[in-house]
mmCIF entry with sequence, helices, sheets and N, C-alpha, C, O atoms, coordinates in Angstrom:
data_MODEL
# 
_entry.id   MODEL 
# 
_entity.id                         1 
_entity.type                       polymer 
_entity.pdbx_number_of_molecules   1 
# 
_entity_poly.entity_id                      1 
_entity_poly.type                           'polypeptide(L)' 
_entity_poly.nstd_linkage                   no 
_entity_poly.nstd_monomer                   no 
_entity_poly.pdbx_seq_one_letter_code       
;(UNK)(UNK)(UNK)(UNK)(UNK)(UNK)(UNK)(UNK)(UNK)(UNK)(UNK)(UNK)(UNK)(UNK)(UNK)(UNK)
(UNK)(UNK)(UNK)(UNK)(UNK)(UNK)(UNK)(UNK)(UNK)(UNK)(UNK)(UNK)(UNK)(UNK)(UNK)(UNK)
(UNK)(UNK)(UNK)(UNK)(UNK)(UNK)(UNK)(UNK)(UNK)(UNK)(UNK)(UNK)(UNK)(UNK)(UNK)(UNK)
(UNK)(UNK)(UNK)(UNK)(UNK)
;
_entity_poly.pdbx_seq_one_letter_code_can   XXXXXXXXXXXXXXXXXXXXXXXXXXXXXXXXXXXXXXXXXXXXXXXXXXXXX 
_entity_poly.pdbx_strand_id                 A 
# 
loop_
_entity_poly_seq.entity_id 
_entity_poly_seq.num 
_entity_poly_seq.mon_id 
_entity_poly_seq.hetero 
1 1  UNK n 
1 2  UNK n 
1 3  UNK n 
1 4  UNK n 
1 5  UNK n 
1 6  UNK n 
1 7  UNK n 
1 8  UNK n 
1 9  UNK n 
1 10 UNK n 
1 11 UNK n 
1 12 UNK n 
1 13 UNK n 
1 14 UNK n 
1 15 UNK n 
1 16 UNK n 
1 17 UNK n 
1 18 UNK n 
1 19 UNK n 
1 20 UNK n 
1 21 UNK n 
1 22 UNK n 
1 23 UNK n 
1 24 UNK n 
1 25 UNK n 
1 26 UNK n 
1 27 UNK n 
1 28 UNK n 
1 29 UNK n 
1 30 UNK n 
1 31 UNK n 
1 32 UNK n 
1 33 UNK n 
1 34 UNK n 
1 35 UNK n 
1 36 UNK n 
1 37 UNK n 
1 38 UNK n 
1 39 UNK n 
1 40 UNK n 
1 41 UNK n 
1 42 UNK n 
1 43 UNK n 
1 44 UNK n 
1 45 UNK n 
1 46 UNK n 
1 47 UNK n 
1 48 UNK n 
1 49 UNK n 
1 50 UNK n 
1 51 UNK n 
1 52 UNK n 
1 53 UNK n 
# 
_struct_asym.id          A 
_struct_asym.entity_id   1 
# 
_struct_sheet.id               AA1 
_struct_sheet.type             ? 
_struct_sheet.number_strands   3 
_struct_sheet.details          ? 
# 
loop_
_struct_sheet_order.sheet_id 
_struct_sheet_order.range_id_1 
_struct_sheet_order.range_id_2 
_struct_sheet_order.offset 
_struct_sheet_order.sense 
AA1 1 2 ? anti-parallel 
AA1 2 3 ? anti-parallel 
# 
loop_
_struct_sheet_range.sheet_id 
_struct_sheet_range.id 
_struct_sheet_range.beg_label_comp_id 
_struct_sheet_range.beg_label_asym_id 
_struct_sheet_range.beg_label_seq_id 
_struct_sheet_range.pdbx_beg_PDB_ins_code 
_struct_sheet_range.end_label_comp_id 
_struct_sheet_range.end_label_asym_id 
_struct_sheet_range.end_label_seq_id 
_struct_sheet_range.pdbx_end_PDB_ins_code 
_struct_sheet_range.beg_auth_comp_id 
_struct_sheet_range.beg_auth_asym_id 
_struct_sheet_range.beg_auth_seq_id 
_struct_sheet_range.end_auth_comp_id 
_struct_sheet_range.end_auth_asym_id 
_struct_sheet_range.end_auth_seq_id 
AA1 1 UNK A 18 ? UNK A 21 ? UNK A 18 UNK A 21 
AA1 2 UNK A 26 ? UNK A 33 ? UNK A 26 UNK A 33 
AA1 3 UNK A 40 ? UNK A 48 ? UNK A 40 UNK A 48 
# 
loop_
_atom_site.group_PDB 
_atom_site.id 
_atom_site.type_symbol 
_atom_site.label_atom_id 
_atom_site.label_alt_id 
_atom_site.label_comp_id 
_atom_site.label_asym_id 
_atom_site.label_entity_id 
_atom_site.label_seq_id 
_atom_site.pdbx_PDB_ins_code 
_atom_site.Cartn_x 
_atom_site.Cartn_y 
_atom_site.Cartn_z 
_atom_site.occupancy 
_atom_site.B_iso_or_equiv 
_atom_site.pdbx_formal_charge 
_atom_site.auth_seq_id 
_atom_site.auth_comp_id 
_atom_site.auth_asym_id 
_atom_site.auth_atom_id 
_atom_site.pdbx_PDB_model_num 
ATOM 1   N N  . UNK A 1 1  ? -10.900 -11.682 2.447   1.00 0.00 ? 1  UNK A N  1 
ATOM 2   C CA . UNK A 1 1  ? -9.624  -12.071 3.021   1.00 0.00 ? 1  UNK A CA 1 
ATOM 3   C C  . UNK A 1 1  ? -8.500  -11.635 2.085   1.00 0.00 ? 1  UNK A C  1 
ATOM 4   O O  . UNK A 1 1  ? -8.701  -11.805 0.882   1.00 0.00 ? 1  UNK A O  1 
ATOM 5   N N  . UNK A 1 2  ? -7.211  -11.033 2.520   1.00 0.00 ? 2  UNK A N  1 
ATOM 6   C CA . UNK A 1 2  ? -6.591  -10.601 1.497   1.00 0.00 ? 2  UNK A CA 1 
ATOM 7   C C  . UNK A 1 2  ? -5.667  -11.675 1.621   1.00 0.00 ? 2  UNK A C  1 
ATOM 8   O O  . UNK A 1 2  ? -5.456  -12.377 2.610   1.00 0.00 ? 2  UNK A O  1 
ATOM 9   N N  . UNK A 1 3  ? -4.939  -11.732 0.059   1.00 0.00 ? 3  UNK A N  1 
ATOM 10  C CA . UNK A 1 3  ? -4.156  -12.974 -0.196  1.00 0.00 ? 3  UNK A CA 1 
ATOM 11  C C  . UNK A 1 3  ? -3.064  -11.926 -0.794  1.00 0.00 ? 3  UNK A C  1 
ATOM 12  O O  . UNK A 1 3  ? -3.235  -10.760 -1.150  1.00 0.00 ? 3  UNK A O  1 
ATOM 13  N N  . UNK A 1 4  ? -1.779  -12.793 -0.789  1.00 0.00 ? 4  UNK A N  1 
ATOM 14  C CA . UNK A 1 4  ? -0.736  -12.107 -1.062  1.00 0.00 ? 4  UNK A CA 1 
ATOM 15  C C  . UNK A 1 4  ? -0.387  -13.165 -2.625  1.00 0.00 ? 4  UNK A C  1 
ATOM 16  O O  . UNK A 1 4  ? -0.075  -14.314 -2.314  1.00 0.00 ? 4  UNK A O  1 
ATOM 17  N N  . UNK A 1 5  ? -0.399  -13.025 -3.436  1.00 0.00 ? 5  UNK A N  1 
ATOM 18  C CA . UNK A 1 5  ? -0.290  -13.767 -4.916  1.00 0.00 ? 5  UNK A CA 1 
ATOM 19  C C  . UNK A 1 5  ? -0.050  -13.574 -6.177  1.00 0.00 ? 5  UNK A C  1 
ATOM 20  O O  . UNK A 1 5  ? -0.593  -12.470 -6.137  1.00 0.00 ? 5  UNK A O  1 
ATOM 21  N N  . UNK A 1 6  ? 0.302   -13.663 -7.345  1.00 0.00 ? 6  UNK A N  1 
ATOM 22  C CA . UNK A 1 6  ? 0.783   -13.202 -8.397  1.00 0.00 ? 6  UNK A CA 1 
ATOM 23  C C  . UNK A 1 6  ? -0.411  -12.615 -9.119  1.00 0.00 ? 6  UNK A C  1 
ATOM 24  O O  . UNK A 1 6  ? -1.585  -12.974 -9.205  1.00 0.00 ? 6  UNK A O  1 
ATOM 25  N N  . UNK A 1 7  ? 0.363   -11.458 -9.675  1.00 0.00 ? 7  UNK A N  1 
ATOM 26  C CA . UNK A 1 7  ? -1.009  -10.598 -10.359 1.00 0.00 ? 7  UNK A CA 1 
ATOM 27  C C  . UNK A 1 7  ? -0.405  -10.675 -12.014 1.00 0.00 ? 7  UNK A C  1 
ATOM 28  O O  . UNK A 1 7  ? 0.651   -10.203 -12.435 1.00 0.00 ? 7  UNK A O  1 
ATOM 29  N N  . UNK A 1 8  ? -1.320  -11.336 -12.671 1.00 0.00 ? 8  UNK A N  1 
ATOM 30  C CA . UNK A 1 8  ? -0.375  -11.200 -14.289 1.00 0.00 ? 8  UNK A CA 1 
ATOM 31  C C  . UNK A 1 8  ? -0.906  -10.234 -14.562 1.00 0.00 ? 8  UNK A C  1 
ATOM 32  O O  . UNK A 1 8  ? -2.040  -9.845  -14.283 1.00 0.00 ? 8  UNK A O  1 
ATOM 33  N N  . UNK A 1 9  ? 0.857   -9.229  -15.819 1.00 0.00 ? 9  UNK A N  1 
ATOM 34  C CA . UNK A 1 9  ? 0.949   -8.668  -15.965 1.00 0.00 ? 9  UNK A CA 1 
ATOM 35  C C  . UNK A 1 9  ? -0.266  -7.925  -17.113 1.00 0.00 ? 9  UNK A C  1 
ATOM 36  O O  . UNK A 1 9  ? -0.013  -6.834  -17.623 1.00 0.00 ? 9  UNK A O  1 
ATOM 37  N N  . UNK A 1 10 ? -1.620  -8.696  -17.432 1.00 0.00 ? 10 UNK A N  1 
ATOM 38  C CA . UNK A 1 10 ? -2.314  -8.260  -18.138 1.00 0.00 ? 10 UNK A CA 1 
ATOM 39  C C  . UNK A 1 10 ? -3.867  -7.719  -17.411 1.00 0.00 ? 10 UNK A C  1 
ATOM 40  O O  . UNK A 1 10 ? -4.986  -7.363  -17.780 1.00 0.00 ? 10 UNK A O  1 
ATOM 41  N N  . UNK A 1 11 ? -3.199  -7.901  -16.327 1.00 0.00 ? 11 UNK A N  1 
ATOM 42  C CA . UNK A 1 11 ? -4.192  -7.697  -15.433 1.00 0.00 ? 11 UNK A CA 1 
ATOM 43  C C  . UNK A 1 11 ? -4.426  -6.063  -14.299 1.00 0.00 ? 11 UNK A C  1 
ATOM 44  O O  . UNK A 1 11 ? -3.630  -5.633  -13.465 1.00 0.00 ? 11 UNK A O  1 
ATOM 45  N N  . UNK A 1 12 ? -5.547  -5.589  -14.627 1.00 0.00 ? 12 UNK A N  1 
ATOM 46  C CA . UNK A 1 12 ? -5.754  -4.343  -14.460 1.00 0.00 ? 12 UNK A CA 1 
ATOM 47  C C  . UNK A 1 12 ? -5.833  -4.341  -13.241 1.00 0.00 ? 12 UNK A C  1 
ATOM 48  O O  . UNK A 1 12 ? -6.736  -5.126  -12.951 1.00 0.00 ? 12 UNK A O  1 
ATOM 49  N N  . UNK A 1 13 ? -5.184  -3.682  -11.889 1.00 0.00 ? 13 UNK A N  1 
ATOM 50  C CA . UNK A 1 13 ? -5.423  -3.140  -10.420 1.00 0.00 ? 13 UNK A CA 1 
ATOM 51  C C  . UNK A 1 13 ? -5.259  -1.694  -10.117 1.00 0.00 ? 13 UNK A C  1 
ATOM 52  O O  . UNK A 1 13 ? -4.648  -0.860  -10.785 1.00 0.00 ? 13 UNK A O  1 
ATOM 53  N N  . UNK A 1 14 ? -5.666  -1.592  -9.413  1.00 0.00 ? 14 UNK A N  1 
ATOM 54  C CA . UNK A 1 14 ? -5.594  -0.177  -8.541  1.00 0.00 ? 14 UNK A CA 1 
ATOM 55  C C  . UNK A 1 14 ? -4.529  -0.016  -7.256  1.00 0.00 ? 14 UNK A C  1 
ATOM 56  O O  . UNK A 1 14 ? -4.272  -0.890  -6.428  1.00 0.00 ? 14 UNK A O  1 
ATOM 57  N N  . UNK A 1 15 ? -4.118  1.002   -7.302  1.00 0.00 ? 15 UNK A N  1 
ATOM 58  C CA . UNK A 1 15 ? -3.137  1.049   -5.989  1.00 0.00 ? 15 UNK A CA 1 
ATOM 59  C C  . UNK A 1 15 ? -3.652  2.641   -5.816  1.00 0.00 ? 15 UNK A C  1 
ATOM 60  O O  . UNK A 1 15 ? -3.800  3.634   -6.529  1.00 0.00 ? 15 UNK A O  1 
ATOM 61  N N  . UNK A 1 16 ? -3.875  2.151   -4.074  1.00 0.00 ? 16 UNK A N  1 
ATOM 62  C CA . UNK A 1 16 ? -4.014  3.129   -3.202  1.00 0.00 ? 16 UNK A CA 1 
ATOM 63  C C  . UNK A 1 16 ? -3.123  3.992   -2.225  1.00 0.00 ? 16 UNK A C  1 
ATOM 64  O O  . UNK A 1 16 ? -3.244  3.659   -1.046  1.00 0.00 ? 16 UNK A O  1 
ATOM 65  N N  . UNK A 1 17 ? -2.423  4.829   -2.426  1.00 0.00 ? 17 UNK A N  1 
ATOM 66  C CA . UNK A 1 17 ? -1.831  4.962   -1.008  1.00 0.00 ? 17 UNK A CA 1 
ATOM 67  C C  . UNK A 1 17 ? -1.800  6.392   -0.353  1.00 0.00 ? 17 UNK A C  1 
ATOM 68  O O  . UNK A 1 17 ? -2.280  7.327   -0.995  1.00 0.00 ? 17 UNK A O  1 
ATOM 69  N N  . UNK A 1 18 ? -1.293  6.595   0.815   1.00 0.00 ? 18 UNK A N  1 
ATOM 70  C CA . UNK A 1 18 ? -1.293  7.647   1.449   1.00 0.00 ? 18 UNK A CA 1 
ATOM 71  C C  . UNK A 1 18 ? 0.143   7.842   2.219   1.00 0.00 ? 18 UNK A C  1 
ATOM 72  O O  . UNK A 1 18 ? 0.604   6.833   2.752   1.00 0.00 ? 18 UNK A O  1 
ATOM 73  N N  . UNK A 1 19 ? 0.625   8.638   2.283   1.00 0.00 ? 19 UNK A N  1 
ATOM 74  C CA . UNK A 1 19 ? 1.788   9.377   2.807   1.00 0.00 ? 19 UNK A CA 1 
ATOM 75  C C  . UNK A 1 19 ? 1.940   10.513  3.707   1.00 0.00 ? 19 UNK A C  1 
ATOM 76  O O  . UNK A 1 19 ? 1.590   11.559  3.161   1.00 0.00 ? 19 UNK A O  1 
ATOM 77  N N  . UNK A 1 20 ? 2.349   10.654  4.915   1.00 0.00 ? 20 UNK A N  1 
ATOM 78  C CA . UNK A 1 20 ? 2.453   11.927  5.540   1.00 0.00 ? 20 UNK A CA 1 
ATOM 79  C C  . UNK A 1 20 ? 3.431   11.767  6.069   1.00 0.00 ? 20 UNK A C  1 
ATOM 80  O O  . UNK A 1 20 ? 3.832   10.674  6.468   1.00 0.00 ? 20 UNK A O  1 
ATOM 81  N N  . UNK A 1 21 ? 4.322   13.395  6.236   1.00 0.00 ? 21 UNK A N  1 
ATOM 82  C CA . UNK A 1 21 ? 5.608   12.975  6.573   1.00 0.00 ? 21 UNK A CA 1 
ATOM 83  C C  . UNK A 1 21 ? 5.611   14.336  7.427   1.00 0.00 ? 21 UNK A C  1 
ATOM 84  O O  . UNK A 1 21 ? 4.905   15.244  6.988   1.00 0.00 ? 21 UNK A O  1 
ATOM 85  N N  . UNK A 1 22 ? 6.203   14.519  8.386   1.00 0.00 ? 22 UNK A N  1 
ATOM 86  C CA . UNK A 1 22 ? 6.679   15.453  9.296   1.00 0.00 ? 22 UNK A CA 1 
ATOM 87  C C  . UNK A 1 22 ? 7.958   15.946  9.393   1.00 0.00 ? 22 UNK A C  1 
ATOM 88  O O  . UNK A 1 22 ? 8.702   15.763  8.429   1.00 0.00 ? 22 UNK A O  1 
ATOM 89  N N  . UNK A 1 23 ? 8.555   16.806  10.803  1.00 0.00 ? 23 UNK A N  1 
ATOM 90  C CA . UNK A 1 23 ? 10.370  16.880  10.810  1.00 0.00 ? 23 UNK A CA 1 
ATOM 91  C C  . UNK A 1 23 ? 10.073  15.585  11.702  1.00 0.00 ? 23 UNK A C  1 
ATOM 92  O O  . UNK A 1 23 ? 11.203  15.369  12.140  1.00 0.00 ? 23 UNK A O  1 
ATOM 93  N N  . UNK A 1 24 ? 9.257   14.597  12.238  1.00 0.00 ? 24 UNK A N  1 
ATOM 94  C CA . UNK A 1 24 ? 9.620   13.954  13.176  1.00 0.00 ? 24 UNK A CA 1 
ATOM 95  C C  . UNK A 1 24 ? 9.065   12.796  13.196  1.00 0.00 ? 24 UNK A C  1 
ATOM 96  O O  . UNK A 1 24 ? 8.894   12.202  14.260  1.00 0.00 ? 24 UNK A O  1 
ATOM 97  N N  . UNK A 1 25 ? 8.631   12.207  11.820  1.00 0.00 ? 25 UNK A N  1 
ATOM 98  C CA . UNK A 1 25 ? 7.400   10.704  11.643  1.00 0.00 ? 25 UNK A CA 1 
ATOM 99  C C  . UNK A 1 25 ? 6.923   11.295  10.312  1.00 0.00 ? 25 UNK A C  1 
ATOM 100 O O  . UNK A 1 25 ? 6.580   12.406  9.907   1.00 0.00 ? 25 UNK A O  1 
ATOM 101 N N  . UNK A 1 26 ? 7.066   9.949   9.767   1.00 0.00 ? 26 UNK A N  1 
ATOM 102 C CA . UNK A 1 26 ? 7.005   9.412   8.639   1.00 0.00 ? 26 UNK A CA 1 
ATOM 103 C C  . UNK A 1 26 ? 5.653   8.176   8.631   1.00 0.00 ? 26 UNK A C  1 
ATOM 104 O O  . UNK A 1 26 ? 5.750   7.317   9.508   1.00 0.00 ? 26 UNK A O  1 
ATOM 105 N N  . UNK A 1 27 ? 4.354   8.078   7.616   1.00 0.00 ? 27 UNK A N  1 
ATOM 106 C CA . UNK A 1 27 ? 3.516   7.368   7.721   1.00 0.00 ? 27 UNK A CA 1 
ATOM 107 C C  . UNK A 1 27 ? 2.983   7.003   6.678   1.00 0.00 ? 27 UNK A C  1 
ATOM 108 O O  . UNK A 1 27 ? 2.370   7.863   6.045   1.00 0.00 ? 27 UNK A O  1 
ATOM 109 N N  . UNK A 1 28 ? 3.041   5.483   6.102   1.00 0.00 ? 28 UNK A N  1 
ATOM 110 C CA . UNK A 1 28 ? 2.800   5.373   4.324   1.00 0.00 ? 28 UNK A CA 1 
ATOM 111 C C  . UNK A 1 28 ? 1.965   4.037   4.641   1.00 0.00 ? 28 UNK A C  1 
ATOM 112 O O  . UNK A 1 28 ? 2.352   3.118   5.365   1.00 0.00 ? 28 UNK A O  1 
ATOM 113 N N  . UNK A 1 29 ? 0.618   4.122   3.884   1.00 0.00 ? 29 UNK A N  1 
ATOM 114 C CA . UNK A 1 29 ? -0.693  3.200   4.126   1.00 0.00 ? 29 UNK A CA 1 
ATOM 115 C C  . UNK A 1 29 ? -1.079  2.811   2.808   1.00 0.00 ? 29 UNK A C  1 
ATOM 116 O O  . UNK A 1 29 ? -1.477  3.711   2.070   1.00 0.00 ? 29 UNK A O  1 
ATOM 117 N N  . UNK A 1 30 ? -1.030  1.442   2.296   1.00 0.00 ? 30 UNK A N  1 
ATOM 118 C CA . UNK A 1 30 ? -1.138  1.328   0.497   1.00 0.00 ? 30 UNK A CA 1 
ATOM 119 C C  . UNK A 1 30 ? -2.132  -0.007  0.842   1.00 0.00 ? 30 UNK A C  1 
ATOM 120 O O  . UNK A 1 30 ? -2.175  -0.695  1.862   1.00 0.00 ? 30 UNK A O  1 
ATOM 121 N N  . UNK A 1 31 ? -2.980  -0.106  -0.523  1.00 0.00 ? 31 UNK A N  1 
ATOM 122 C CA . UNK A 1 31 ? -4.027  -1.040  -0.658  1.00 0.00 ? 31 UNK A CA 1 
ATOM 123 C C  . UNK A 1 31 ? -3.594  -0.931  -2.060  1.00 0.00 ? 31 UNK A C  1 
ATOM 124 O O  . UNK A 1 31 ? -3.150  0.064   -2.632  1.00 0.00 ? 31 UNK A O  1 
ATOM 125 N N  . UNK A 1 32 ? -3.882  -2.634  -2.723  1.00 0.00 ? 32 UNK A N  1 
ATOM 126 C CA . UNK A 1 32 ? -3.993  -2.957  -4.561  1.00 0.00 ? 32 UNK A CA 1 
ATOM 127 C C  . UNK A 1 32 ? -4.867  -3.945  -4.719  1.00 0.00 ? 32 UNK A C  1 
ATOM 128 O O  . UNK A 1 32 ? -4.533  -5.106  -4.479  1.00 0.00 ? 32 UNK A O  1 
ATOM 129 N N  . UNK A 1 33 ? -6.119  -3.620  -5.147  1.00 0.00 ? 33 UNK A N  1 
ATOM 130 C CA . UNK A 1 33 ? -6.946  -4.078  -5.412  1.00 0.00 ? 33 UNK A CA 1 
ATOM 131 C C  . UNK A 1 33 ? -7.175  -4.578  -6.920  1.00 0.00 ? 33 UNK A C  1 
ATOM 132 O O  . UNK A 1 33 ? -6.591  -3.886  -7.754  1.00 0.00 ? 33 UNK A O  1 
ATOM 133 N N  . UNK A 1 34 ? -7.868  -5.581  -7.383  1.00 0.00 ? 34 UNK A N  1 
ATOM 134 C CA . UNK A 1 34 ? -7.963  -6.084  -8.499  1.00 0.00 ? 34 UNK A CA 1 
ATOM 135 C C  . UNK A 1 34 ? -9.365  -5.494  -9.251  1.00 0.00 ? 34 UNK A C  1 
ATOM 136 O O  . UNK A 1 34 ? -10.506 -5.814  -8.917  1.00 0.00 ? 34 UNK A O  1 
ATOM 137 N N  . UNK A 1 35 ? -8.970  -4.451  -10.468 1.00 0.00 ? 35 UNK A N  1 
ATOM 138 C CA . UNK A 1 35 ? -9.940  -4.023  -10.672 1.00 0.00 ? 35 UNK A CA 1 
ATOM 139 C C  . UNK A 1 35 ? -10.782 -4.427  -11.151 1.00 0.00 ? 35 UNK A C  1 
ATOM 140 O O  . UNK A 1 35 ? -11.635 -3.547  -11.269 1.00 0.00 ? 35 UNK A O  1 
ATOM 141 N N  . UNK A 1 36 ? -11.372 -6.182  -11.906 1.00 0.00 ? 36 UNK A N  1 
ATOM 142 C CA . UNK A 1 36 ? -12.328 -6.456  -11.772 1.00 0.00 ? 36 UNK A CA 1 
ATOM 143 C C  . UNK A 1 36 ? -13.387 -7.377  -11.262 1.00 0.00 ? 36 UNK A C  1 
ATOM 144 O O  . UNK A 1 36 ? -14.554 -7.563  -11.607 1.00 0.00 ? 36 UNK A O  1 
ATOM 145 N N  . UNK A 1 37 ? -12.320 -8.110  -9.958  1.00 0.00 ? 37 UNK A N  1 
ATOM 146 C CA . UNK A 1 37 ? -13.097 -8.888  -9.166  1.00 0.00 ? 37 UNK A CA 1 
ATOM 147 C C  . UNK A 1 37 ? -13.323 -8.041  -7.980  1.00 0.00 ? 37 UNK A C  1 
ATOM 148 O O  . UNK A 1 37 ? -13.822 -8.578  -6.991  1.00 0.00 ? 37 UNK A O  1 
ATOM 149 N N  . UNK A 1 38 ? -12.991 -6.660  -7.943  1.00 0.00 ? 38 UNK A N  1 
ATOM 150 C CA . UNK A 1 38 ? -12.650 -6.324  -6.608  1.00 0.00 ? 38 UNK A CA 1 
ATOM 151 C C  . UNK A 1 38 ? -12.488 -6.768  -5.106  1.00 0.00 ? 38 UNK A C  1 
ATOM 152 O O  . UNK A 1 38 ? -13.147 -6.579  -4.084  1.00 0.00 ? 38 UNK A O  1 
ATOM 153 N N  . UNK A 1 39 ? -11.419 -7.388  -5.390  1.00 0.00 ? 39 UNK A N  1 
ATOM 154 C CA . UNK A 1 39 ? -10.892 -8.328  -4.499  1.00 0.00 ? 39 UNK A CA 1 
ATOM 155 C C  . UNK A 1 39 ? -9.531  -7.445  -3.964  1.00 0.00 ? 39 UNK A C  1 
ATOM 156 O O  . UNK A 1 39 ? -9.003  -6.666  -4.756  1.00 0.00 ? 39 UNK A O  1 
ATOM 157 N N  . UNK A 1 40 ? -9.108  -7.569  -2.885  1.00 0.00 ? 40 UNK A N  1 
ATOM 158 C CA . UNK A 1 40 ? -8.278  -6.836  -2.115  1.00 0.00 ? 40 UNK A CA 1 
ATOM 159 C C  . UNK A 1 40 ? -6.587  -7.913  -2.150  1.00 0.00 ? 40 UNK A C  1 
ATOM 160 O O  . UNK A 1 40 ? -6.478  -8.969  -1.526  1.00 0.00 ? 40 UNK A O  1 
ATOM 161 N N  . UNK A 1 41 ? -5.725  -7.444  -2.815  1.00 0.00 ? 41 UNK A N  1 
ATOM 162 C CA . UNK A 1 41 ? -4.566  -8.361  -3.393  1.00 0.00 ? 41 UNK A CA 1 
ATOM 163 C C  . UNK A 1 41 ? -3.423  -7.933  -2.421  1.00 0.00 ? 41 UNK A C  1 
ATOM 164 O O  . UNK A 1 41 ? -2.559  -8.698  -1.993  1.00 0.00 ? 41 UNK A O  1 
ATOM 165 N N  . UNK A 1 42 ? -3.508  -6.934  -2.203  1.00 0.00 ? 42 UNK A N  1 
ATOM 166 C CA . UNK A 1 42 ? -2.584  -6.717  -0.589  1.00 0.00 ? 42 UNK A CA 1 
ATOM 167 C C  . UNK A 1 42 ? -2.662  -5.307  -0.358  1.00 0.00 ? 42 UNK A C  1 
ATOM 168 O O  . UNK A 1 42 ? -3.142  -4.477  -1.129  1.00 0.00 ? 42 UNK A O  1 
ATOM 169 N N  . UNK A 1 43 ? -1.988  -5.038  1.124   1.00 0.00 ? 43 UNK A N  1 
ATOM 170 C CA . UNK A 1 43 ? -2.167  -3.922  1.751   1.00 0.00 ? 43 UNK A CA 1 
ATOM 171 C C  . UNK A 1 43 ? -0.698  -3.560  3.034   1.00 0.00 ? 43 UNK A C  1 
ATOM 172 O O  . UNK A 1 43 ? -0.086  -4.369  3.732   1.00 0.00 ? 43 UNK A O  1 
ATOM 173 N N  . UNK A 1 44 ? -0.584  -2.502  2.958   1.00 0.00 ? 44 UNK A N  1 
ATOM 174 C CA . UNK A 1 44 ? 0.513   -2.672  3.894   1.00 0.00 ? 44 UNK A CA 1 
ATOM 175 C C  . UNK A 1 44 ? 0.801   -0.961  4.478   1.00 0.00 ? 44 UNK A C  1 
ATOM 176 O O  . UNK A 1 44 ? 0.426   0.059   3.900   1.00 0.00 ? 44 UNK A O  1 
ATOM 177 N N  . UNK A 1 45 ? 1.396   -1.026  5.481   1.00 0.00 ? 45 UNK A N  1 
ATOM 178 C CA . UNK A 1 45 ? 1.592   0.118   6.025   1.00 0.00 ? 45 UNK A CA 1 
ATOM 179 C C  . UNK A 1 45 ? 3.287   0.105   6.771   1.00 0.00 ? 45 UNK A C  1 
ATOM 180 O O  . UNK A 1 45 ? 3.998   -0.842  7.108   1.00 0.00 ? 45 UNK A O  1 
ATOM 181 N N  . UNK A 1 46 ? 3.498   1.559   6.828   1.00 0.00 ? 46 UNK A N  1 
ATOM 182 C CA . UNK A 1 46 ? 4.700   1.345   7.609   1.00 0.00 ? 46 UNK A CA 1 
ATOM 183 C C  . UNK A 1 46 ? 4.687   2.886   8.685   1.00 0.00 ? 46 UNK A C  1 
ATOM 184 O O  . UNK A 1 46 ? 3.986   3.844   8.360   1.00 0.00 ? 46 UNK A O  1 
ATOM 185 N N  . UNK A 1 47 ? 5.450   2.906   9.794   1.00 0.00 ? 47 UNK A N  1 
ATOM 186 C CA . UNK A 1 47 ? 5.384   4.352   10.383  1.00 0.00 ? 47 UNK A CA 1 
ATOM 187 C C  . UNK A 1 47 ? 7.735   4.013   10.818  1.00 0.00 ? 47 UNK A C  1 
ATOM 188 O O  . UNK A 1 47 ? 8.447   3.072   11.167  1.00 0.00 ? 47 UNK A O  1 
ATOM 189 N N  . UNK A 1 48 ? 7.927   5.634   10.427  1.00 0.00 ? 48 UNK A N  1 
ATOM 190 C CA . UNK A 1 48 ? 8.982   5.769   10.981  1.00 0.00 ? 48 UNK A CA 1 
ATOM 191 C C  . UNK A 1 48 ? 8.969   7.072   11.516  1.00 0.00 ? 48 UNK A C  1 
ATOM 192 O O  . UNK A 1 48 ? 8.426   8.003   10.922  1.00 0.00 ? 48 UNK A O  1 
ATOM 193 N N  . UNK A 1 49 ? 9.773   7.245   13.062  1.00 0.00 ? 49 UNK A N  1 
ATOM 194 C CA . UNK A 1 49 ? 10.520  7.874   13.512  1.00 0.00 ? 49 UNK A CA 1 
ATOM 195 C C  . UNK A 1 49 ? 11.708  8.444   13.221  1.00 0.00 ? 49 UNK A C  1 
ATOM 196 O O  . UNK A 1 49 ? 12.634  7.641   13.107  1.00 0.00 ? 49 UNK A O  1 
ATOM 197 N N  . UNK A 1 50 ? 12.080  10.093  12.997  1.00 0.00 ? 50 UNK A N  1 
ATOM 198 C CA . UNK A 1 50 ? 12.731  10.373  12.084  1.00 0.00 ? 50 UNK A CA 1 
ATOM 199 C C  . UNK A 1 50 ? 14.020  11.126  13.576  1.00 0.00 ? 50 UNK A C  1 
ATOM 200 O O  . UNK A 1 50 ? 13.830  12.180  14.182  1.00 0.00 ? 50 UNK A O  1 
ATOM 201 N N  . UNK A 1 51 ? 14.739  10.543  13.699  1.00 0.00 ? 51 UNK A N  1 
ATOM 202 C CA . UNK A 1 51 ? 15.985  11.141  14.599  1.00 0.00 ? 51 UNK A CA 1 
ATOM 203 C C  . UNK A 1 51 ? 17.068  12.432  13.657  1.00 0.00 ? 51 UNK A C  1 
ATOM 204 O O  . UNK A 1 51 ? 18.006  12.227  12.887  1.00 0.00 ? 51 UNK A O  1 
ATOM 205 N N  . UNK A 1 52 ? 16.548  13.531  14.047  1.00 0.00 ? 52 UNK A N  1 
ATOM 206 C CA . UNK A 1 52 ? 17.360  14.427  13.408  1.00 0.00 ? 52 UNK A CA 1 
ATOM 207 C C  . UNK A 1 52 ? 18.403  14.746  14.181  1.00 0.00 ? 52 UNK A C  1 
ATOM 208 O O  . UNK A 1 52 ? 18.123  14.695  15.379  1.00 0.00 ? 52 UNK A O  1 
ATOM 209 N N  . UNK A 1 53 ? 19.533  15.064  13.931  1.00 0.00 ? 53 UNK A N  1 
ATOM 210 C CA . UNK A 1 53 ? 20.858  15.355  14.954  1.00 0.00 ? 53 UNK A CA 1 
ATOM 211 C C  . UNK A 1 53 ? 20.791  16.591  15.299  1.00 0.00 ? 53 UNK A C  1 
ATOM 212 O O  . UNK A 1 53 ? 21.642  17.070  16.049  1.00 0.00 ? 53 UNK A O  1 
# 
């Protein structure tokens, strides 16, 4: 289950992410995992539509 919670700053994670971008959409997918419980500390995505004039 992922929990959204404070990560102290002595504490080792991983961040994942991915990015693709077009002339017309924009798409960014991130995971941060705790590198030694491997436990999943959050994740998030976003998509935009890019209106060019």
């Amino acid at each position: 289950m992922l929990q959204d919670f404070f990560v102290h700053s002595d504490r080792q994670v991983y961040f994942f992410a991915s990015f693709s971008q077009n002339e017309v959409e924009e798409f960014h997918k991130y995971i941060v995992i705790d590198a030694e419980t491997k436990r999943e500390l959050q994740e998030g995505k976003s998509y935009h539509h890019c209106d060019n004039p």
